[in-house]
N, C-alpha and C positions, 0 to 999 in steps of 0.2 A: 584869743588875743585880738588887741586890738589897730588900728591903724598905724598909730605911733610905733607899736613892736615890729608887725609885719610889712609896713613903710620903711621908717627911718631906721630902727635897729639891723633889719636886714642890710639895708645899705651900708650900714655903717662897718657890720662882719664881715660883708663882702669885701670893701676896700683894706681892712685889716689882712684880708683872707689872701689879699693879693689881685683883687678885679680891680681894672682900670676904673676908675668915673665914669665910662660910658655902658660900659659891660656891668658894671655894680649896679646902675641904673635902671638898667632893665631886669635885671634879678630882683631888685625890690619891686619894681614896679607889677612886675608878674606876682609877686608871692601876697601882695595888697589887692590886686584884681579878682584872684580867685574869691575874696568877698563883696565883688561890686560887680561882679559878671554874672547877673537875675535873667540875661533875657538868655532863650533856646530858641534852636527850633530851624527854620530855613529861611536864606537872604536871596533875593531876587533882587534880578538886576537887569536895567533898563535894553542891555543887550544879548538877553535871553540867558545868562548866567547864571547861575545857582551855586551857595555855600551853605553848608547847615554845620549848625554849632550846637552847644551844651552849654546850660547854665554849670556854674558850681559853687550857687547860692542862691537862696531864698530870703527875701527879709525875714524880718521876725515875726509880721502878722500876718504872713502869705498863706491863704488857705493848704497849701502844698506839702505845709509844715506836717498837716495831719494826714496825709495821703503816703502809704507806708513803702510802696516801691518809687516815688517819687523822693523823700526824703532818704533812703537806702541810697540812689544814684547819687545823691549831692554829699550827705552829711557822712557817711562812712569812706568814702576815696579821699575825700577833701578835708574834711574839717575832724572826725573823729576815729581815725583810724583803728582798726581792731587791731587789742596788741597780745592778744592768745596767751593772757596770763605773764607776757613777760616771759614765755618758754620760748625757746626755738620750733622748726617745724616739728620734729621727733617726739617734739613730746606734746600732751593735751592735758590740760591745767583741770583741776578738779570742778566738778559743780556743773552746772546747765550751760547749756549752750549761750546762752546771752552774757554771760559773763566772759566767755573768749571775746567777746565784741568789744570789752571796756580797754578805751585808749588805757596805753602804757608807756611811759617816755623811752626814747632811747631802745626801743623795742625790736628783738629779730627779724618782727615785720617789716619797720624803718628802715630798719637796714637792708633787707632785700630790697626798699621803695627806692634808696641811693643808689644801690648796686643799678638797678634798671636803668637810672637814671645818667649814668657814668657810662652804660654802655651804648647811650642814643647822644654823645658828643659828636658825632656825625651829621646828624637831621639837624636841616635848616634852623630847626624849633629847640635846640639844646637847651641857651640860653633862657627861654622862656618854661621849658621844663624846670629847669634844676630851681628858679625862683616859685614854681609851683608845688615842686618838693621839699621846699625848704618853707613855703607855708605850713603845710602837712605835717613838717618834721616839729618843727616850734609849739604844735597846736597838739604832738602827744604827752607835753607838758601842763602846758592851759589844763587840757581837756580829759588828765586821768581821769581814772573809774569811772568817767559816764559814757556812753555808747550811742549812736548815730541814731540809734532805732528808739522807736515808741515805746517802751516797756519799766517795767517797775524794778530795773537794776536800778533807773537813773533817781528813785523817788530820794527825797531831803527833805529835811525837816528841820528846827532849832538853828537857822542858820543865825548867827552873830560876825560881826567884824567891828573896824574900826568907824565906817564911812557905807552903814546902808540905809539911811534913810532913803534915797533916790530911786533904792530898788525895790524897798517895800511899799512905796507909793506906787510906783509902776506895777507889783503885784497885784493890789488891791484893784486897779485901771481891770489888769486883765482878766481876774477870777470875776467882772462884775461887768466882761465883755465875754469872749466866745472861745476862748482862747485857753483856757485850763484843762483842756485835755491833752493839749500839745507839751504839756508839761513833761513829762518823763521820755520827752524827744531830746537826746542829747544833755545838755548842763541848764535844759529849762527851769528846771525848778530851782536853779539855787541864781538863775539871770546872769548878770554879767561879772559876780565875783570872779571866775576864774579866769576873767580878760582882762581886768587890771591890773598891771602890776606893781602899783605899789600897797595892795591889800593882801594883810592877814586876816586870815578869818577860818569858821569852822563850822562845822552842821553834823547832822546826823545821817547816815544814809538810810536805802533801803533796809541795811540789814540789822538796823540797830544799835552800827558802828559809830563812835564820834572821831570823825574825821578833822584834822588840822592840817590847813593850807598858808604856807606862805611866800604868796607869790614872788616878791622880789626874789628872793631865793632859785627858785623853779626857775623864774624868766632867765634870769644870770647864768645858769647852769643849761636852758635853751642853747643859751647865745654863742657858747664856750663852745656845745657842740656844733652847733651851724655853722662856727668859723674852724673847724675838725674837717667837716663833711665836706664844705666846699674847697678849701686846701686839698680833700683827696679826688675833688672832680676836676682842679687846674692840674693834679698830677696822673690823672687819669689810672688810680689804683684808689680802689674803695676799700682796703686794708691798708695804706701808707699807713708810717706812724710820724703823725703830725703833730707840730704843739697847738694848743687853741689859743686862748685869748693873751696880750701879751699881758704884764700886769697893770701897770698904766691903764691902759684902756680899758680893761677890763674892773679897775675899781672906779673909771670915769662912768661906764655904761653901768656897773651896782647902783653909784649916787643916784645916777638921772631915772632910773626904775625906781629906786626906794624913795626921791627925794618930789617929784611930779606927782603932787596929790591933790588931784583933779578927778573929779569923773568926767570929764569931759574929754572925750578920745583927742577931737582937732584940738585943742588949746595944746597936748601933750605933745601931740605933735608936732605944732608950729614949735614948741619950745624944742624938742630936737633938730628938727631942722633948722633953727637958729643957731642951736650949738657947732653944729654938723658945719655951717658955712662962718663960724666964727675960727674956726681950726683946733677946736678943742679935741680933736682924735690924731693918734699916731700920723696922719698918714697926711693932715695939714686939711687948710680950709676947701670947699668944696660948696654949690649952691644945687641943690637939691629942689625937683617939685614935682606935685603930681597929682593929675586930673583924670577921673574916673571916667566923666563922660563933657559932652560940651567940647568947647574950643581947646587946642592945646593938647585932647584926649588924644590915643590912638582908637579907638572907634571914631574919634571925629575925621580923623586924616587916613582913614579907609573906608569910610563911609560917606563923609559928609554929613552925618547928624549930629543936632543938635538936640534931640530926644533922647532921655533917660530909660525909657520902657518903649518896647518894639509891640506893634501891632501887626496881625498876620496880613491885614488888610489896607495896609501901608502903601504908597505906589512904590515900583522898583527905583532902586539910587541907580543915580549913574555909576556907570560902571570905570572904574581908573587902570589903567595899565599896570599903575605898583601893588594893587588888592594883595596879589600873590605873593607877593613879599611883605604884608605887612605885617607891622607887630601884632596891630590887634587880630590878623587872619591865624600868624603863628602860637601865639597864643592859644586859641580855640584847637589849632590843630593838635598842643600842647598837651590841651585838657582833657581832648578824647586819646591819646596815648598812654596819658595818665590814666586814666580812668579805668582805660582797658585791659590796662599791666596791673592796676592793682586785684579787679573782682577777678578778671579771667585769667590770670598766670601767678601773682604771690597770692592770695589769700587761699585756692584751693591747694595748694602746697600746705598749709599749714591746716584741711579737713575744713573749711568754713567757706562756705557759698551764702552769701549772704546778700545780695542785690543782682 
C-alpha cells in the first residue's frame, strides 16, 4: 500500500474508530512512517548522548534489498508478514517452509501482532505502536502470497491489468539495470500492482497458478478491519465484539479507493486529504498533513534536520531536553518493540524463525 491508504485512510478509520484528531494523527502518521524510516543505526549528540534506532524500510533500489538478513529484519516484521498458511499456531500448513512466510489477510499471526499490541497501552510509545501495527495489518492484504524473503514462492509471470504501462517501463529500467535479482524479494515481480487500490489485475504465480486481485475490494475489507482492531485497543479487549465501518463511510471510502485512478500515490493523497478537510466523513471536517523528513517533520523537531539520509560521519545534533519524549524517538522505540514481539515471541509460537 501506498501513502494515500497508510496516510489518509488510516486516519480516516481512526477518527471513525473513535480517535480524537490528535491521537488519529499520530496513528497515521506512525503507520505512513514505517515506509519513510530508511535511516539505522546510532545518533550522537553534541552532549555525549547516544540513541540507536532501526530502519523499517529500504527504498526500492537500495542495495540491501538483496542482502538476505538485512531484508528478513525490515520486510517480514514490517511490510510482509508471515501468515503460516492462514492456520493458527496448532497447526502447520502443508508444503516447504517458505510458503508459511506468504502474507495472509486477517491472519492468527495478525492477530497475535494486535493482541501485543493492546497489551503495551501502558508504554509511552502505545500510540505510535498500534499506527505501526495497523501499517503491518493493512499490508497482509496488499501483500498476500508474497513473502518478505528472496525466494521463488514470490516469482509472476503474465501479469495484466487495467493501468500497467508505468510498470512495465519501469521493469524493462530495471532488468537493464542491476536489479533483477531482487525480484522474488517480496511483491517485486509483479512492482506496485498490489499497492494500488484502485487496480484489478492478475498474473501467474510461482506455481503455475493464475491468480485474480482486486484491490478495491481487499483495501475496503483492510479498512473494515483496522476500524475492528482499533475499536478493540480504545476498549482495551482484543476479542471485543465491534462493528467496523459504518455504512456511509464505508461506501464513501469504496468510491475514493475504486474511483482515484492515478498511479501516482501524492496526487491520491492530496485528493484524500482534501476530502478528509472538506467533511466528507462521518465524523465532519478535519485538516490533515504530513511530512516525512524536513521542516514540520518529527525527525525535524527531534533533531534538527533537514537531511533525508543520515551519515555515520555526520557531526553530533544538539542535543534538546524534549528528544525523550519525542515522537520521532517514540516511534523508533515503537519499531524495535515491534520488531522484537514479532521474530522473538509470535512468530516461534507458530514453528517459524525466520530473521
Amino acid at each position: 500500500m501506498q501513502i494515500d491508504f497508510h496516510h489518509a485512510v488510516t486516519y480516516v478509520v481512526a477518527r471513525i474508530a473513535g480517535f480524537s484528531h490528535f491521537r488519529a494523527g499520530k496513528v497515521a502518521y506512525c503507520a505512513q512512517y514505517v515506509d519513510d524510516a530508511i535511516n539505522g543505526g546510532a545518533i550522537r549528540f553534541d552532549n555525549g548522548a547516544m540513541y540507536c534506532r532501526i530502519s523499517s524500510a529500504h527504498k526500492s533500489l537500495d542495495y540491501r534489498n538483496s542482502k538476505g538478513l538485512k531484508n528478513r529484519q525490515v520486510w517480514l516484521p514490517f511490510h510482509f508478514l508471515p501468515g503460516n498458511g492462514g492456520l493458527p499456531a496448532s497447526e502447520v500448513p502443508r508444503g516447504t517452509f517458505h510458503k508459511r512466510l506468504l502474507c495472509h489477510p486477517d491472519s492468527a499471526v495478525a492477530h497475535d501482532m494486535l493482541v501485543a499490541c493492546i497489551r503495551d497501552k501502558g508504554k509511552p510509545y502505545a500510540l505510535h505502536r498500534l499506527g505501526i501495527a495497523m501499517h503491518v495489518y493493512a499490508d497482509t492484504w496488499a501483500h498476500q502470497n508474497f513473502a518478505g524473503v528472496n525466494h521463488k514462492v514470490n516469482q509472476a509471470g503474465n501479469i495484466s491489468s487495467q493501468d500497467d504501462g508505468a510498470d512495465i517501463r519501469l521493469r524493462d529500467k530495471l532488468i537493464n539495470f542491476f536489479i533483477s535479482e531482487a525480484f522474488p524479494l517480496g511483491h517485486g515481480a509483479v512492482l506496485t500492482y498490489p499497492d494500488r487500490p484502485y487496480l484489478r489485475w492478475e498474473y501467474k504465480n510461482g506455481l503455475g497458478q493464475r491468480i485474480e486481485r482486486d484491490n478495491p475490494k481487499d483495501f475496503l475489507d483492510a479498512a473494515d478491519h483496522m476500524c475492528m482492531a482499533m475499536r478493540r485497543w480504545l476498549a482495551n479487549d482484543p476479542d471485543a465484539q465491534v462493528a467496523g465501518l459504518p455504512e456511509a463511510d464505508k461506501a464513501k471510502i469504496g468510491s475514493l479507493l475504486k474511483d482515484l485512478k492515478t498511479g501516482n500515490e501524492e496526487a491520491r493523497h492530496q485528493a484524500w486529504l482534501t476530502e478528509i478537510e472538506a467533511g466528507h466523513f462521518s465524523f465532519g471536517p478535519a485538516k490533515v498533513a504530513y511530512a516525512p523528513k524536513g521542516r514540520g517533520s518529527w525527525k525535524y523537531k527531534a533533531l534538527g534536520t533537514l537531511e533525508w539520509k543520515d551519515d555515520p560521519d555526520d557531526k553530533p545534533y544538539p542535543y534538546r531536553p524534549n528528544f525523550l519524549k519525542s515522537d520521532w524517538k517514540m516511534f523508533h522505540d515503537a519499531l524495535m518493540a515491534h520488531r522484537f514481539g514479532i521474530i522473538h515471541d509470535i512468530l516461534p509460537r507458530y514453528g517459524i524463525c525466520a530473521a
